[in-house]
N, CA and C of each residue as an Amber inpcrd file, in Angstrom:
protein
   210
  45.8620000  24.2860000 -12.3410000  45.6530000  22.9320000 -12.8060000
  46.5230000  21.9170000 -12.0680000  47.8610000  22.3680000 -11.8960000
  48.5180000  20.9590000 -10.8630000  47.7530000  20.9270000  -9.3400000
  47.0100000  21.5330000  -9.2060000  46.4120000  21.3600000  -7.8220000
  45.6070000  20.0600000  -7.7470000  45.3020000  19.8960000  -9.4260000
  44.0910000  18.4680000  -9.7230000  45.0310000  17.3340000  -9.4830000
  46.6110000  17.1720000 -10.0290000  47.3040000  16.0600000  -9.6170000
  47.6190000  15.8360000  -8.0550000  47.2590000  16.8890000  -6.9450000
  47.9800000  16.7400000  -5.7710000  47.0180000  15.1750000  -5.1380000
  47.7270000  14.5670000  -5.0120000  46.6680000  13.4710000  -3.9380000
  46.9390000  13.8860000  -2.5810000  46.0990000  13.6200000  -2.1550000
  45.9860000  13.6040000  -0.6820000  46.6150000  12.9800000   0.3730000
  47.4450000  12.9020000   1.0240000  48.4590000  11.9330000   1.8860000
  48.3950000  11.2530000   3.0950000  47.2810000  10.7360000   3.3680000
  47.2330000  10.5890000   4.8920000  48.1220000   9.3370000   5.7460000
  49.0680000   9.8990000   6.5000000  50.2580000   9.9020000   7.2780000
  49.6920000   8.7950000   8.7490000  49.7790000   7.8690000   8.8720000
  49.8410000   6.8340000   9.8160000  50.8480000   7.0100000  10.8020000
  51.1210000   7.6380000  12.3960000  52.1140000   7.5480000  13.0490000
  51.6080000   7.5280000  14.3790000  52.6220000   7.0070000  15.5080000
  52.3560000   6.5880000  16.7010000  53.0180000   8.5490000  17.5180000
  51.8070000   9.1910000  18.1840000  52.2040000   9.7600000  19.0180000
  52.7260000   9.3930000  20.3350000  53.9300000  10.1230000  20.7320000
  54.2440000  10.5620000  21.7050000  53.9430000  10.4390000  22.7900000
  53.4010000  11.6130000  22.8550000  52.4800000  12.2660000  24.1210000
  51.7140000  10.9950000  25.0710000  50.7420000  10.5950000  23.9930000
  49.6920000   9.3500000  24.4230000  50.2770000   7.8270000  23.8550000
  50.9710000   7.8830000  23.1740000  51.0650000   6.1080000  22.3830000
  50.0950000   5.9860000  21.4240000  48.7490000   7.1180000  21.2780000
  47.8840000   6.5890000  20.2070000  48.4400000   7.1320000  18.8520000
  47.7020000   6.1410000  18.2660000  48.0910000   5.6600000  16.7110000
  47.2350000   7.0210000  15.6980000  47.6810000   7.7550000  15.0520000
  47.1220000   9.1370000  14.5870000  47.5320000   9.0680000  13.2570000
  46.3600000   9.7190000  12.4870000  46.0110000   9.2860000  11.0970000
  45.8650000  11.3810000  10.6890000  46.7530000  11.7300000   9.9780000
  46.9530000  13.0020000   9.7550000  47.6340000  13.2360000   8.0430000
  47.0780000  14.5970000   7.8990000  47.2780000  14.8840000   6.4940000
  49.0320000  15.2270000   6.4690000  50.0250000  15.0340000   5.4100000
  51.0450000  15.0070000   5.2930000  51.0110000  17.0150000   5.6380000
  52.3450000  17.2370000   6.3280000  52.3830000  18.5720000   6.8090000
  51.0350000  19.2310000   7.7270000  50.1980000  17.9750000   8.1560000
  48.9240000  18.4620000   9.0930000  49.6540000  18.9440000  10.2970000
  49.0850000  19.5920000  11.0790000  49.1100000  20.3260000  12.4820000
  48.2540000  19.2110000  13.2820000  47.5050000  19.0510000  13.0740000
  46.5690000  17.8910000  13.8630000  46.2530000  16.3760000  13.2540000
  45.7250000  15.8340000  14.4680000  45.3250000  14.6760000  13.9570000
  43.8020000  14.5960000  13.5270000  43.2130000  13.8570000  12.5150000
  42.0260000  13.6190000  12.0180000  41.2690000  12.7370000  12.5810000
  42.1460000  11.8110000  13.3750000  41.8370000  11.0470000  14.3110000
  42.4740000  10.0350000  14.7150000  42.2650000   9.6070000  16.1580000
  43.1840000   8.6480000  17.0680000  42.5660000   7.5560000  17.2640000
  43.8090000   6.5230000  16.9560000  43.0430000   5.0050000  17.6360000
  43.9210000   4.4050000  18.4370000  43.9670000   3.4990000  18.9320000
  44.5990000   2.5480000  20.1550000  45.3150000   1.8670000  19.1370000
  44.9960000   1.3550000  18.1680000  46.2290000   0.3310000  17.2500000
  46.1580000   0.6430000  15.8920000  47.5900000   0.5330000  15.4090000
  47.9600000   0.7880000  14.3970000  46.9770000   0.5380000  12.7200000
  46.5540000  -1.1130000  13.1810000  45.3720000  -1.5590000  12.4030000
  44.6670000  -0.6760000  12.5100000  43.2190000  -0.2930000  13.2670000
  42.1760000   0.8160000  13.2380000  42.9620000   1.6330000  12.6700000
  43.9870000   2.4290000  12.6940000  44.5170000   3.3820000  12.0550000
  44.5930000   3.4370000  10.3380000  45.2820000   2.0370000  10.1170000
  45.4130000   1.9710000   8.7500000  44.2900000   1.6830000   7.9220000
  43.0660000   1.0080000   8.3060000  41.7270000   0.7530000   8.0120000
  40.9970000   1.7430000   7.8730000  40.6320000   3.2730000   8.9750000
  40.4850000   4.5570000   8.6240000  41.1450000   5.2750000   7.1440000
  42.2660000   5.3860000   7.7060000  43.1220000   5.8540000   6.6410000
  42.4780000   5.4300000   5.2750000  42.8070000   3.7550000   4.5670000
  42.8080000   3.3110000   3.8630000  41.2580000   4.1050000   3.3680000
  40.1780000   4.0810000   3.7660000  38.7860000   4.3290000   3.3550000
  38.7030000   5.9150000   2.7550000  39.4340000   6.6610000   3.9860000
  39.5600000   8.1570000   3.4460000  40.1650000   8.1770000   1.8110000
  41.5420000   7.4250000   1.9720000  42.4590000   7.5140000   1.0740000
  41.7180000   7.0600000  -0.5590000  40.8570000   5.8870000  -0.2840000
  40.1680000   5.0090000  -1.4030000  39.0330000   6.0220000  -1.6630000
  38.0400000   6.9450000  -0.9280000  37.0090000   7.9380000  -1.3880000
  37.5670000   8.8330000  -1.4680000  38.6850000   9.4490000  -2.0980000
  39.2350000  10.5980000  -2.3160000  40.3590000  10.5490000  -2.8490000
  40.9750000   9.3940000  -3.3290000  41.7250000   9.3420000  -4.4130000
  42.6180000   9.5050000  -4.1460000  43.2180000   8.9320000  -2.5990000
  44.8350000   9.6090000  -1.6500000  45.6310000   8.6490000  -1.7040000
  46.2760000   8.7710000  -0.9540000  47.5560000   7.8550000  -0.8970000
  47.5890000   7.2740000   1.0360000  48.2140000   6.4170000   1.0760000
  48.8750000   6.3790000   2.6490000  49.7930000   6.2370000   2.9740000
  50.7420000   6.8970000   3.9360000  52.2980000   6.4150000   4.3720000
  51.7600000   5.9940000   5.9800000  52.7600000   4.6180000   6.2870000
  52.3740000   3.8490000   7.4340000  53.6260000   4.2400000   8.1870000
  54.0220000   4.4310000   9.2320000  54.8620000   5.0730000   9.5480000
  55.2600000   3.9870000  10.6990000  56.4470000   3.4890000  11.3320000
  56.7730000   2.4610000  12.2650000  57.1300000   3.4610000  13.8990000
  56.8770000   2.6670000  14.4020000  57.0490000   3.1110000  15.8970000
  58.1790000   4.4950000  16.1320000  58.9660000   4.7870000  15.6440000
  60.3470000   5.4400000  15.7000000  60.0910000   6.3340000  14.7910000
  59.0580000   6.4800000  13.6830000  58.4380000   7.2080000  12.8260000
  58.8220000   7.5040000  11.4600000  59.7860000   5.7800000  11.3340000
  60.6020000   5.8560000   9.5880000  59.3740000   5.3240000   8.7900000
  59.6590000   5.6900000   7.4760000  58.4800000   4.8470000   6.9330000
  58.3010000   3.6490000   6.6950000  57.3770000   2.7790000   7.1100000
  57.3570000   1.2550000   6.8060000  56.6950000   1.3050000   5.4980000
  55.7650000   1.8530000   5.2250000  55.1220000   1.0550000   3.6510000
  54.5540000   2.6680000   3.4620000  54.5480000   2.5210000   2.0950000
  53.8620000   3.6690000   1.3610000  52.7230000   3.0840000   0.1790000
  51.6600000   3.3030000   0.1150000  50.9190000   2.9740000  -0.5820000
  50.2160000   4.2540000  -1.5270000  49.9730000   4.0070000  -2.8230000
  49.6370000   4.6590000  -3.6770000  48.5230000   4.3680000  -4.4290000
């Protein structure tokens, strides 16, 4: 039954590798998907997060958290 409270977390952060902006499940291995700016990122996110009842953490360049939304 606590599996019904888990929300879903999807994690906003700027890779590395490329500079693109990657939208991934909290403790994901991969990304769900990449965009060029942070906006497209958080706009994805936000839609997943709103049809599935998740949450979002926005994460700043350096990868502290800027905003957490619930």
């Amino acid at each position: 039954m606590a599996e019904d409270n888990k929300k879903k977390i999807y994690h906003i952060s700027k890779r590395k590798e490329d500079g693109k902006w990657q939208v991934k499940f909290a403790n994901g291995e991969r990304a769900l998907k990449l965009f060029d700016t942070q906006a497209e990122a958080i706009d994805f996110a936000k839609e997943k997060a709103k049809n599935q009842d998740g949450a979002i953490s926005i994460h700043k360049v350096d990868g502290k958290i800027r905003k957490q939304k619930y």
